[in-house]
C-alpha positions in Angstrom: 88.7 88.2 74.9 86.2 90.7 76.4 86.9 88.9 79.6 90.7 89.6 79.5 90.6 93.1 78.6 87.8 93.5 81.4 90.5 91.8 84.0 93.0 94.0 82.8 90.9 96.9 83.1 89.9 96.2 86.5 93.5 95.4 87.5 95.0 98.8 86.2 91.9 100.3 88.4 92.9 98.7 91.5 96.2 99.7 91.4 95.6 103.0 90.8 93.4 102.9 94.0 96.4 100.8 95.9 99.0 103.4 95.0 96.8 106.7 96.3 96.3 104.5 99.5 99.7 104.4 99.9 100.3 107.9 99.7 97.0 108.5 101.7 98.9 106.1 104.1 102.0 108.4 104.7 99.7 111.5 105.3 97.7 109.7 107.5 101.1 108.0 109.4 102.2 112.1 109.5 98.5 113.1 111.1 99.5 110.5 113.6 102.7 111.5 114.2 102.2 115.1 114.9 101.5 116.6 118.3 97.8 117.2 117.9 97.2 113.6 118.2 99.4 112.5 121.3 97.8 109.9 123.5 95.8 111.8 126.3 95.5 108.3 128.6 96.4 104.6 128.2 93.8 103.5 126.4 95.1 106.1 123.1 98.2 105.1 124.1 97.3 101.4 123.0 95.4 102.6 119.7 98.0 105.0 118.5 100.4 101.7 118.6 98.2 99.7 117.2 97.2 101.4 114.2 101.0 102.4 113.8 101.3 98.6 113.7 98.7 98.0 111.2 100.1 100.8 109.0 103.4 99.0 108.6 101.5 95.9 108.0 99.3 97.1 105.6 102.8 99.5 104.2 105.0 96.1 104.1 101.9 94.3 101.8 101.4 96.9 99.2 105.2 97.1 98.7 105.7 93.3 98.2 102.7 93.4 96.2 104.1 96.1 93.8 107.3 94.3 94.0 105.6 90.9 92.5 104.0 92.9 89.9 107.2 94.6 88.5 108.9 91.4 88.3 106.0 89.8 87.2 105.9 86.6 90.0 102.3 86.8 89.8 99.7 83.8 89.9 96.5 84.2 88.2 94.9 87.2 87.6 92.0 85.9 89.8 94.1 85.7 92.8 96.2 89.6 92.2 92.6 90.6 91.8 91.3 89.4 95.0 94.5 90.4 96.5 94.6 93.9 95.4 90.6 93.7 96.5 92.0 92.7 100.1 94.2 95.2 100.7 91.8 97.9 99.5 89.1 96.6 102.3 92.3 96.9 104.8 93.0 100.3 103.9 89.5 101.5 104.1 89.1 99.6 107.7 92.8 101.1 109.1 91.1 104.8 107.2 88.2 104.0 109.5 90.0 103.2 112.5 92.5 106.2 112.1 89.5 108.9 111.7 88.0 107.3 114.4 91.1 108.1 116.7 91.2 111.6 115.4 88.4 112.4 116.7 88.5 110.7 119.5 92.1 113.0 120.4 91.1 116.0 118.8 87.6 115.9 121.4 90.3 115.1 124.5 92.4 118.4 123.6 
């Protein structure tokens, strides 16, 4: 029983942590999108796409994830927990990437 409500417990955790990424995610899309961070050469050109890319990846996952757990299609809790763990490690690796091109744009200007 301890085991359950420590499941549950980490579950309601994780998803409080997958819904502020979201959010984090459309500030972060609306950093990228404004003019302070326009490609200066190719190369940003490439990133800037790319992490655009990975953002509607990583936006397109956490919505069919929500999705399965409103209509309750889930599997076991083992596998939403190691999903929901999987698309935390994605978010902080695309956070990474994108603070990495700030930088890298904001030096350029």
């Amino acid at each position: 029983m301890e085991n359950v409500s420590k499941d549950k417990s980490a579950i309601n955790e994780m998803l409080f942590r997958l819904e502020r990424n979201h959010t984090e995610i459309q500030m972060l899309l609306g950093k990228l999108n404004s003019y302070t961070c326009e490609p200066t050469d190719y190369e940003c050109f490439m990133r800037l796409r790319d992490l655009r890319d990975e953002i509607a990846v990583l936006k397109k996952k956490h919505s069919e994830l929500f999705r399965a757990i409103e209509s309750k299609q889930l599997g076991s809790q083992a596998a939403l927990i190691k999903e929901m763990q999987s698309q935390i490690t994605s978010f902080k690796e695309l956070d990474r990437k994108i603070g990495a091109y700030l930088v890298d744009t904001t030096r350029a200007h």
